[in-house]
N, C-alpha and C positions, 0 to 999 in steps of 0.2 A: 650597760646596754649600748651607750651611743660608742663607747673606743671598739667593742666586738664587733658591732655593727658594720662601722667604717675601715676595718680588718678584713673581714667577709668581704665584704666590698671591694678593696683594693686587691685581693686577692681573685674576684670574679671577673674586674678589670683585666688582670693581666696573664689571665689563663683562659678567656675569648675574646683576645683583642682586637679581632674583626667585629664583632655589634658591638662591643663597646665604643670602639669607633667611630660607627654607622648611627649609632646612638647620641654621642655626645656631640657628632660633628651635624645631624640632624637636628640636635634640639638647638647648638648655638647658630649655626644659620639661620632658624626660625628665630630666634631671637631677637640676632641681629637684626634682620629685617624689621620684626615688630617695633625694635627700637626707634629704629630709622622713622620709621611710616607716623610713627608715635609722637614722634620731638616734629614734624613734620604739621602734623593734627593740632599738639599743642599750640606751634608757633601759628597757626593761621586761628588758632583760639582766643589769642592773645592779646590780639592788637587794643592799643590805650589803655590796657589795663597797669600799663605802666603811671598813667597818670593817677595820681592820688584823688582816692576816692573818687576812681573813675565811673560805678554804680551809678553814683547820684546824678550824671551830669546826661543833656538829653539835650538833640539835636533837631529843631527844629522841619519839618520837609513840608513841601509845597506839592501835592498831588492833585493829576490835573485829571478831570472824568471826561472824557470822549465817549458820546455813545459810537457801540460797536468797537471798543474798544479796551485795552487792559487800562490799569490806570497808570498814568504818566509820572512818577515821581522824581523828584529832584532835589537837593540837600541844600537848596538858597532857598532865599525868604525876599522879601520886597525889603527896601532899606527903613523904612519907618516901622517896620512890625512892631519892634519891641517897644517903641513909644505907645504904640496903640494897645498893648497888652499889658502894660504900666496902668493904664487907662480903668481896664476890669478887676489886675490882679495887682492891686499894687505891691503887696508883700512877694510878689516873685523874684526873684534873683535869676540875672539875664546878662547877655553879652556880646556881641556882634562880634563877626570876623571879616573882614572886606581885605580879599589876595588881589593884590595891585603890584600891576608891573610896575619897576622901575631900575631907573641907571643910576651905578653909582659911580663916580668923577672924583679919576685920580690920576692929577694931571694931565695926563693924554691919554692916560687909560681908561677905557670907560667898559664896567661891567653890568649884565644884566643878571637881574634879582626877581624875587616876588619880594614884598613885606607885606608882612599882615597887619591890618590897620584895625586897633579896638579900644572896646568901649575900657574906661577909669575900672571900670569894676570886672577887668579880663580874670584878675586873679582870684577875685571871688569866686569864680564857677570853674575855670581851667585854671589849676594850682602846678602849675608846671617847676620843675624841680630849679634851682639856680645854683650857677656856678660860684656866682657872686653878685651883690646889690641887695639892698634892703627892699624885700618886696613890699611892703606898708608905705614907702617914697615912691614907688616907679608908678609909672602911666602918670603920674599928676600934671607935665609938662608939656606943652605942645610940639617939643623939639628936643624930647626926648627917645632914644631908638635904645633897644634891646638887639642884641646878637646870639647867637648861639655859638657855641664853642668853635666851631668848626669856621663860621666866619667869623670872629675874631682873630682867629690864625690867620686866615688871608689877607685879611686889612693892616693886623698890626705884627703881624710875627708873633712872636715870645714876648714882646712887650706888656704892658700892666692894660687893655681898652681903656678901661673903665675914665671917664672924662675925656678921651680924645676924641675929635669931631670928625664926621663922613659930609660929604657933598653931595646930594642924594636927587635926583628926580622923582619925581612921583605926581602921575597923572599930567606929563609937562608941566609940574611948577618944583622949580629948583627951589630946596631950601638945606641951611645947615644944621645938622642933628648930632646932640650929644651922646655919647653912650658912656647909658644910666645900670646897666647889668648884662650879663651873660646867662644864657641858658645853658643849659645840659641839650648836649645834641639828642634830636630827635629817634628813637632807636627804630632797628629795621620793623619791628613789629606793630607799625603807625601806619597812617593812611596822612597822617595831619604832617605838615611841611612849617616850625616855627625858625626858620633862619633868622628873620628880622622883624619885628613887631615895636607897633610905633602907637601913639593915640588918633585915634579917627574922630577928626574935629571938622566942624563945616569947611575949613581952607583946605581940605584935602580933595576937594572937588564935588563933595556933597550935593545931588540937588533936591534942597527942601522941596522944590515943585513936585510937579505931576509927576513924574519918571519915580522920584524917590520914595512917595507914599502912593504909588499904585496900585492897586492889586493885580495886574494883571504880570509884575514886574517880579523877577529874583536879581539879586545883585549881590546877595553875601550870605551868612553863615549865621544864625539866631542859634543860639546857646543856653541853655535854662539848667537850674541844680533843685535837684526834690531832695526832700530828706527822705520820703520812703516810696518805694512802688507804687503803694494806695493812690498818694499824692498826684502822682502823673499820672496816674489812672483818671483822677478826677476832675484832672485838668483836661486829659484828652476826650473824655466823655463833655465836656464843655464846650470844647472849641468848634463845632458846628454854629452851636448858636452866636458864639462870639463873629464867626467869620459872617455870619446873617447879618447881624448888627452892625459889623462897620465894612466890609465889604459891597454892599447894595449900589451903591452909586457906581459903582464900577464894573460888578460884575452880574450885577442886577438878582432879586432877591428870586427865589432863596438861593444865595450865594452858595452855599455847601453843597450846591448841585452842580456844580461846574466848577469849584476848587474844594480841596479838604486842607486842612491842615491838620499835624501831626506828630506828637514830639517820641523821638524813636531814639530807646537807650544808645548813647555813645560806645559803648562794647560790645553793642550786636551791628553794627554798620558795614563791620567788613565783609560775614556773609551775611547780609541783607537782602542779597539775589539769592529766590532756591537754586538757583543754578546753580552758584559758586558755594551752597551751603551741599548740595548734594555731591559735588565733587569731593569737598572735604570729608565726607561723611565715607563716600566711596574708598579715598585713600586709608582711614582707620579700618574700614569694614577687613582691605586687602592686606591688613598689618595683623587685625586680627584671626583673619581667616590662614595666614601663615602661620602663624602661632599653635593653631590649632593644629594645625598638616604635621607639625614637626610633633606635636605630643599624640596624633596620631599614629605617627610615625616609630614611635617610642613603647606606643601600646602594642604596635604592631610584632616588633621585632623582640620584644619583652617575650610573649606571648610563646613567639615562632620558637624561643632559644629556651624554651621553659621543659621543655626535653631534656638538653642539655643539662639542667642543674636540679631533674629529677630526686636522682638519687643521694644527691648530696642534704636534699629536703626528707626524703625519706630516711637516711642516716640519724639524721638531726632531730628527726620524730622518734624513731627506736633508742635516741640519749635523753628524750622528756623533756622535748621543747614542744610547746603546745604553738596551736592554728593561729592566737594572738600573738604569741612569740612571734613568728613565720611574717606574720604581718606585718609587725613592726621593722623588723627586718629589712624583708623588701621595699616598704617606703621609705626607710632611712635612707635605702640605696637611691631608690627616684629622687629624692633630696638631693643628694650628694649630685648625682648626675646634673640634674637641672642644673645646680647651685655651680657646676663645674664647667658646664655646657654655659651658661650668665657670662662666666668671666671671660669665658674664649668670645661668646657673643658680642659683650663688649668692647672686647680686643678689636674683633671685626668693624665695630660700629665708628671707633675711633680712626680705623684704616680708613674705612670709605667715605667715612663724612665728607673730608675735602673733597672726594670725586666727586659722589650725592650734590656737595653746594656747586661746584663749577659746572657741572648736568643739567646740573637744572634753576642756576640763578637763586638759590635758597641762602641764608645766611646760619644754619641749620648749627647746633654745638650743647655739649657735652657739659651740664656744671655736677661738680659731684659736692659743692657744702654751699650752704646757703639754701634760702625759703626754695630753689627751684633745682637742688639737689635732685638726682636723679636714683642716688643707692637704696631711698624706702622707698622706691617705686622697683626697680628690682628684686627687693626684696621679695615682695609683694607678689611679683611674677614669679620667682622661684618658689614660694610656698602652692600657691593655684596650681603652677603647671606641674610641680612635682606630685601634689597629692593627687588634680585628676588625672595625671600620666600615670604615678604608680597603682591605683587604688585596682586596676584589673587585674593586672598580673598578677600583682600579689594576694589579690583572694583564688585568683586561679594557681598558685603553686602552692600556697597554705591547704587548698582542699587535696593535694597529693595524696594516695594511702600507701602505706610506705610495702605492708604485704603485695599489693598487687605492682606496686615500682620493682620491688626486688627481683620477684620473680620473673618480671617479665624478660622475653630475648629481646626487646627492643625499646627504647625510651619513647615515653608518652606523650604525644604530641597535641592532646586536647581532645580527639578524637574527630567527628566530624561536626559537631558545633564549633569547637577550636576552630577545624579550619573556616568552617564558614564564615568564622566572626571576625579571622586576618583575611579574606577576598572580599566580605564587608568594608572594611577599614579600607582597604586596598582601592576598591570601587568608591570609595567617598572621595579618599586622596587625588586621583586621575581625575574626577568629575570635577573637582575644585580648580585643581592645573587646568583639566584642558576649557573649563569655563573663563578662567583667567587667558588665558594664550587665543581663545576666540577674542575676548574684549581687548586685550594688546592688539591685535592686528587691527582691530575695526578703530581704535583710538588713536596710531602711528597712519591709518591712513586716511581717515578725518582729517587730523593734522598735516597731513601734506598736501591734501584736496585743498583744503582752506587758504593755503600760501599760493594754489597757480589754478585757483576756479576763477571762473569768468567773474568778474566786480562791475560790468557793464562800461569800464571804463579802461583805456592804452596803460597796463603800469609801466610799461619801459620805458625808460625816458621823460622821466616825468622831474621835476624840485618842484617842493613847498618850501614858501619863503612866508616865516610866518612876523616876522618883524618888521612886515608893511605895514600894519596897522598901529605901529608903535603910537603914545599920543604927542610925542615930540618931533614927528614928521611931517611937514607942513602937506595941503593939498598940492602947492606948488610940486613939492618936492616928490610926491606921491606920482603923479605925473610924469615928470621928467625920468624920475625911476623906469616905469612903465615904457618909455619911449624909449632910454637906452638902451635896458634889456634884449627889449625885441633886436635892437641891432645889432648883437651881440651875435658872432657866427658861429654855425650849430645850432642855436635858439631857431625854431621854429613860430613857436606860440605864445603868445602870454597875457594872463587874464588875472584877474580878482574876481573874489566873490568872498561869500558870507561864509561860506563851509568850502573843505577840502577832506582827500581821504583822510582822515586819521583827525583831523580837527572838526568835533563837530560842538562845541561848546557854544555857538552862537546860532542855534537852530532854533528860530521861531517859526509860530503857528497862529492858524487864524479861522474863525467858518467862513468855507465858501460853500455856494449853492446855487442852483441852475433856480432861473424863474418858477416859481407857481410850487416849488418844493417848499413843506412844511415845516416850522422849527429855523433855526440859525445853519442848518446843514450841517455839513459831517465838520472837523478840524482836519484840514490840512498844513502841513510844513510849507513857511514860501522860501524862497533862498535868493537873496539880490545877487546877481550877476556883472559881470563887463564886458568889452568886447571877446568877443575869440573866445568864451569859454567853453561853446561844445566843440569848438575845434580844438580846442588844446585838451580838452578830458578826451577826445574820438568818440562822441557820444554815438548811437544808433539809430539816426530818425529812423522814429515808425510811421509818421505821416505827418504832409504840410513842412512847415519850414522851421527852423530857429531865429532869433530874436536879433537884430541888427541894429544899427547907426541908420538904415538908410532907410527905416520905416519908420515916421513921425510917431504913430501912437505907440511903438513896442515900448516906450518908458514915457513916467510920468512929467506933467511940466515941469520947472526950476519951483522949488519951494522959496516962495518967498522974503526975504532976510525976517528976522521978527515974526515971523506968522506966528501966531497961537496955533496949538493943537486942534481947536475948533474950526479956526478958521482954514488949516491945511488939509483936516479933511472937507469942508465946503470945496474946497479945487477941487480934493481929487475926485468925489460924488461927481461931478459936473464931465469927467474925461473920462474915456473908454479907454480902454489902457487893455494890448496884445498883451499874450502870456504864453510861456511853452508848458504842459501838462509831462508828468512821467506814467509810465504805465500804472504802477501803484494809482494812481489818480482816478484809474478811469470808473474804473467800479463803485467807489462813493457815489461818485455823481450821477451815475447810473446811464453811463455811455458801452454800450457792446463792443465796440472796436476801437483802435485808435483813428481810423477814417471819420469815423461816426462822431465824435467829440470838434473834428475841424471846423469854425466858423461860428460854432458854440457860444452862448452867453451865459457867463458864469457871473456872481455876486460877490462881494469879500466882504464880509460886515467891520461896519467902522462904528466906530464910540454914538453917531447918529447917522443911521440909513446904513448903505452898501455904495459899492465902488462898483461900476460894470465895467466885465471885464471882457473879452473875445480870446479864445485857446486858438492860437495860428500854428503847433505844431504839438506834437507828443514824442517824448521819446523814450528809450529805454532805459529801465533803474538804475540809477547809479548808487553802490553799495559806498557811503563812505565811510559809513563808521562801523561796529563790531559784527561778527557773524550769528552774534546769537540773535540780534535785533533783525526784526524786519525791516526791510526800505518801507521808511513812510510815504503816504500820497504826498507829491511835494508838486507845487507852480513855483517857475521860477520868473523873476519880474528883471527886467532889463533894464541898469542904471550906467551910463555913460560919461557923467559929469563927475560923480562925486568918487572919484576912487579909492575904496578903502576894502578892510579886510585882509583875507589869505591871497596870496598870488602864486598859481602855478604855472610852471616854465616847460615846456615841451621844445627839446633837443632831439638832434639826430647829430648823426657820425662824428662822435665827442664822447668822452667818458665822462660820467657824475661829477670826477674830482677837477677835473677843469672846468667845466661849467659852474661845479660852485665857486671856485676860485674867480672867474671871469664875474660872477653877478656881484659877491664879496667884493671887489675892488671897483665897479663899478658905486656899488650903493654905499661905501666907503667915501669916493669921491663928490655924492649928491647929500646925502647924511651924514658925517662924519660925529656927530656927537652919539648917535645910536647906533648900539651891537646889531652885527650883522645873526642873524638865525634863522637856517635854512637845512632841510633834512633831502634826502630822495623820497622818494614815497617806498621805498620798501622800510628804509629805517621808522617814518611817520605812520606806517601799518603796524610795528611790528607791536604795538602792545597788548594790539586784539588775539593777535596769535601765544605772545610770549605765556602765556599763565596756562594753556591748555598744551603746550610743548612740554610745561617743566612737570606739571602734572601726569603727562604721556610716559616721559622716560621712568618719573617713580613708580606708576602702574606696570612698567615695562620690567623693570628690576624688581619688584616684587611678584608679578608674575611668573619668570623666567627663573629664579630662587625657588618658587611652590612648585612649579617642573621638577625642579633638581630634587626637594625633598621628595616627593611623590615618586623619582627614580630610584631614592635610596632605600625607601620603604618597599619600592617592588625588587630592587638589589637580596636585601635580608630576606626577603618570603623567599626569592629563588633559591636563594645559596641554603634556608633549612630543609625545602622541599626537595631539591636535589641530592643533597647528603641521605635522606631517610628515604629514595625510593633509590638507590643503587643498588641493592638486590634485584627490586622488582626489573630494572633496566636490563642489568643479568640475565633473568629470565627471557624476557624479551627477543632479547640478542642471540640469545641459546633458540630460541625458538624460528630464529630467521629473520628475526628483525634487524634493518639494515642500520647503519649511523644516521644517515638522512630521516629516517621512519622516527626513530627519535627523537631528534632533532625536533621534527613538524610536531610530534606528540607533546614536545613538553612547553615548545613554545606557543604551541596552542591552546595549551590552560593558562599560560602565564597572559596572555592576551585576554581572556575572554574578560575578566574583571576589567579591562582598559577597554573592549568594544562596548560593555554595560556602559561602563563611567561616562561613553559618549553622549549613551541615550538621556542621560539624566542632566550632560551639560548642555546640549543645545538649546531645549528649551529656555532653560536657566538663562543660557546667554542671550538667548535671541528676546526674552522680554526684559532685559535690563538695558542691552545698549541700543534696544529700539527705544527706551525713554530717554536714555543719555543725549542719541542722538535728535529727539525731540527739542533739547533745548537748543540748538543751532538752526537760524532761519536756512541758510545752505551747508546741505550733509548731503554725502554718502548714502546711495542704496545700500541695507542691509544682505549683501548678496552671500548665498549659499556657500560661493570658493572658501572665504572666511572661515566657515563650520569645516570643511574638505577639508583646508589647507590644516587647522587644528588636528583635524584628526588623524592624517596623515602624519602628522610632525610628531606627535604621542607615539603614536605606532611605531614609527621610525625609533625613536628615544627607547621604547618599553623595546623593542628588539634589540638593539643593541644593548640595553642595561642587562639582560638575560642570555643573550645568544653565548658569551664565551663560557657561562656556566652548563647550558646546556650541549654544547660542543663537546665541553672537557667528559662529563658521562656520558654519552652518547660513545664516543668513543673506548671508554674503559673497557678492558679485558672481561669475558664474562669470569673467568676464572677465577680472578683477581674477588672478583666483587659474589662469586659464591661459597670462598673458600671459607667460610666460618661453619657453612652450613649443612 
């Protein structure tokens, strides 16, 4: 059965090697695509599944309840968590993670690092693979460090690490650390960064005080291991009342109304956002919806040529091969196709991968042995695609009768459910493309809107210097910095504060609230400031002024050396303290304008009472951090003395690379033991941008592929439609019908299934990337040109994919084309 089969076959091959063609080369495009989109899905599936018995292990998050609000979530914890949940659960198994900057000092070379700083029992819960070290020895030591492969190479070359010593800062306290093991580097399918990992002991900067067991505080990463689902189930149904019980003093009871906590599997974190989980879901959908195009495509053109090997079925019935026979047949052949369409597919997938990865910043690859073997997943797809691509056809050429094939003068073409059933296929194919090539366009130009829409703030000309807030830069020095800077020519401006665009890691919040208003009031963001900072952002007053050296109350007085925390808010209760409001702000507080908010007294609640405050300006939002997030209401408070934080440098008639080079040498010259690190603000944007760019170009190439099938499939319907009415066309022509009259005739059927397929993608597209574009605080109007510009571009393609066919009969001799008859 299966050698005659695949004889037939090879023989159908190369006696209509135009659809066989159109065939194999449809279905491995769809392939390849799927592949792509596929390994694509996987790898953002993936992430820490690398780490053993990654299931069990669950990450601790701190969610914060704002009324009028979504909830705030964050992946730190206060630094005592885990002591206090020792406390209820003692048989829990737990871990901390504290990412601390630090330098490391070689000889004159000084490099900047994270190391992750944890608890004795890291390896209990995160079993991270090693390169070498006895993991049952490691963490015991206080001045023991861990490397990963990659920085062991840079410290010691090809040398043996293990026992030789680093010079390490951490938290400005120099100490010398042995290294006790190597890791296995981190692979790209991680969110987690272990280059350096050391034990996190009170001399690491630790403050057992107030800061370190607050609750109102995150500072690290809380780590937990269940042995099963239920487990964390039972624990997370618990931890309301937990946080009631020892949170009260701080956050006042019932606690769980204004913080949750929440431990969330470690291999669902990466899409944690629906946003980032719908994107992913989108890119498989368009791998699959290829997939489909191209075995439509197969069905299509299977169907259309099913004329073609009429007789050859009826033959094969008059030798007593039965309708099963006929069946088996034709499927073997869909097999074979698929199965041979796979391999070219794959040929293809291996071609573009490198493109695919340099496109779009993907680390994206091919294993064909091993648990993540890719050939029983092919497999897989060539049995699915092959039997639902062959299962039409071949019951539509098995029902052949071979009496009325014989006799007839012309080969059987389905008659007019056939055809209705390929301008069907035809009208799904087009509606698919041109809904796809709507959402390219709207997603390429989202993404370019997003890199030059207004952010509220000057991007040209802009450095963030984020290595000001180093903790081994004295205030002296911090200062002096500051002072040279500015005289730095070109430099126009320069300031500090708590956030800059692209760094928003240190965004606190607080309630304020206008007198006689009920409740703690809304939360807003505050952000400490320096001099020159709406001048160096070009901020947009909307009213009143910004915040100065030259008005006593714009900032608070000198905190006291020593003050308790109790005692520094008695000061500041006691002082009226100027603030600037952003427009985000105004509506909380329940001010109509930004006129209307000027001279205002607002509240900021403190551990006992409030702070009175006075709003002397408002101005326009400043976007620093991602586009999907809204600007929060943020006040900003005016600190002069203490300089610390991000600094941003506003230049004119200078290029970025001399400006950096000019502050680099200066803070070189005031610092010298700490790395210089500083971006422009386009490079410190771009990571809000970069993941919706690399997701843009795969939608773009999968799209632009579902075109090209969807042409191919309209390619085969022309070229069998054509061949079987060139009589009729004869006719025609005999009767005075012109070449043009033709022409319009045939590419007017061949269109009409691509003006239907319009009707049915617009909709389609217009309620899917009005929700894509839902998750972007600034987007794009969904404007009509998009649906135009789509359908025009179809058109354009479905004509051209037809015209040289209808050209060539349009033209043919009537003679020619009725000499049989």
């Amino acid at each position: 059965m299966w050698p005659h089969a695949l004889l037939t076959f090879y023989r159908a091959l190369t006696r209509h090697r135009l659809y066989a063609a159109l065939n194999i080369v449809g279905l491995a495009v769809g392939i390849a695509v799927f592949l792509v989109l596929s390994l694509d899905v996987a790898f953002e599936t993936s992430f820490e599944r690398w780490i053993p018995d990654a299931p069990s292990i669950y990450l601790v998050s701190t969610g914060w309840l704002r009324p009028g609000h979504a909830v705030d979530i964050g992946n730190n914890t206060m630094g005592g968590l885990l002591d206090e949940l020792h406390q209820d659960y003692s048989q829990l198994i737990g871990t901390r993670v504290w990412d601390v900057g630090a330098i490391v000092r070689q000889g004159a070379q000084n490099t900047a690092e994270q190391v992750e700083l944890v608890d004795p029992t890291f390896f209990k819960v995160l079993d991270l693979p090693l390169v070498s070290g006895d993991r049952d020895r490691l963490l015991k030591a206080s001045d023991e460090i861990l490397l990963s492969e990659t920085r062991a190479k840079r410290y010691f070359g090809g040398a043996n690490p293990i026992g030789r010593r680093l010079t390490i800062s951490l938290n400005g306290k120099l100490g010398d650390y042995r290294v006790a093991g190597v890791l296995k580097d981190t692979p790209k399918n991680s969110d987690l960064a272990f280059n350096m990992v050391a034990l996190l002991t009170p001399q690491m900067g630790i403050d057992e005080g107030r800061v370190w067991r607050h609750w109102g505080s995150q500072q690290l990463s809380t780590y937990l291991r269940f042995d099963t689902p239920a487990a964390a189930a039972a624990f997370n149904a618990d931890l309301d009342r937990f946080t009631d019980r020892h949170a009260g003093a701080d956050l006042n009871a019932p606690a769980h109304a204004t913080m949750q906590l929440r431990a969330r599997p470690l291999v669902s974190l990466h899409l944690i956002d629906p946003k980032d989980a719908a994107v992913t879901a989108t890119i498989g959908v368009v791998g699959l919806l290829t997939l489909l195009l191209a075995g439509v495509n197969y069905v299509n053109l299977a169907t259309a040529r099913a004329g073609l090997r009429a007789r050859e079925v009826a033959l094969r019935k008059v030798m007593g091969a039965t309708a099963s026979d006929l069946v088996w047949q034709f499927m073997i052949e869909a097999l074979a196709t698929t199965a041979l369409a796979a391999l070219i597919g794959l040929a293809l997938c291996e071609l573009v991968l490198p493109v695919i990865n340099s496109a779009g910043g993907l680390s994206l690859r091919i294993a064909y042995l091993g648990p993540d073997s890719i050939l029983p997943f092919i497999g897989v797809v060539v049995v699915i695609v092959g039997v639902a691509a062959g299962a039409y056809p071949a019951l539509l050429l098995s029902r052949f009768q071979p009496a009325q094939v014989l006799a007839a003068a012309r080969t059987p073409g389905g008659g007019r459910s056939g055809a209705r059933v390929r301008e069907g296929l035809v009208i799904f194919q087009f509606a698919v493309a041109i809904a796809f090539t709507i959402a390219t366009g709207v997603i390429v130009s989202q993404s370019r809107y997003l890199r030059h829409a207004d952010l509220g703030f000057k991007r040209d000309g802009l450095v963030v210097v984020t290595s000001f807030s180093d903790p081994e830069i004295s205030a002296a020095q911090r200062t002096s910095l500051l002072t040279a800077w500015r005289a730095i020519p070109g430099v126009t401006h320069v300031t500090n504060a708590d956030m800059a665009p692209g760094n928003e890691d240190s965004t606190s919040g607080n309630n304020f609230k206008r007198p006689g208003m009920a409740g703690d009031g809304p939360t807003l963001n505050w952000v400490g400031i320096g001099p020159d900072f709406f001048a160096a952002y070009g901020a947009r007053l909307l009213a009143g002024r910004v915040l100065d050296q030259n008005h006593g109350l714009d900032q608070n007085p000198p905190k006291p050396q020593g003050a308790t925390p109790e005692a520094w808010d008695a000061i500041r209760r006691g002082v009226v303290r100027n603030v600037v409001l952003n427009a985000n702000g105004l509506k909380p507080l329940g001010f109509k304008s930004p006129q209307d908010a000027i001279g205002q007294t607002i509240l900021e609640g403190l551990n006992s009472g409030f702070q009175t405050m006075t709003i002397v300006g408002v101005v326009d939002n400043f976007r620093f951090r991602s586009p999907k997030k809204p600007v929060p209401p943020t006040i900003y408070l005016f600190d002069s003395r203490t300089p610390d934080g991000v600094v941003g440098v506003r230049y004119e008639a200078a290029t970025p690379r001399a400006v950096l080079d000019r502050l680099q040498a200066t803070f070189r010259a005031i610092a010298p033991d700490v790395p210089f690190r500083a971006k422009t603000i386009e490079d410190n944007l771009e990571p809000y941008y970069k993941s919706d760019d690399q997701r843009g170009r795969l939608f773009t190439i999968g799209a632009s592929l579902a075109v090209a099938i969807g042409c191919v499939g309209l390619y085969g319907l022309a070229s069998f439609n054509t061949a079987r009415r060139v009589k009729e066309i004869g006719i025609r022509k005999t009767l005075g019908a012109s070449t043009a009259d033709i022409q319009r005739l045939l590419i007017g059927q061949f269109l009409r299934p691509v003006l239907i397929a319009n009707l049915i993608a617009w909709p389609l597209a217009y309620v899917v990337m009005r929700s894509w574009l839902e998750g972007f605080d600034q987007c794009i109007a969904l404007n009509p040109l998009y649906f135009l510009a789509a359908t025009l571009l179809t058109v354009v393609v479905a004509v051209g994919t037809v015209a040289g066919q209808a050209f060539n009969v349009a033209r043919a001799e009537p003679a020619k084309a009725l000499r049989n008859e």
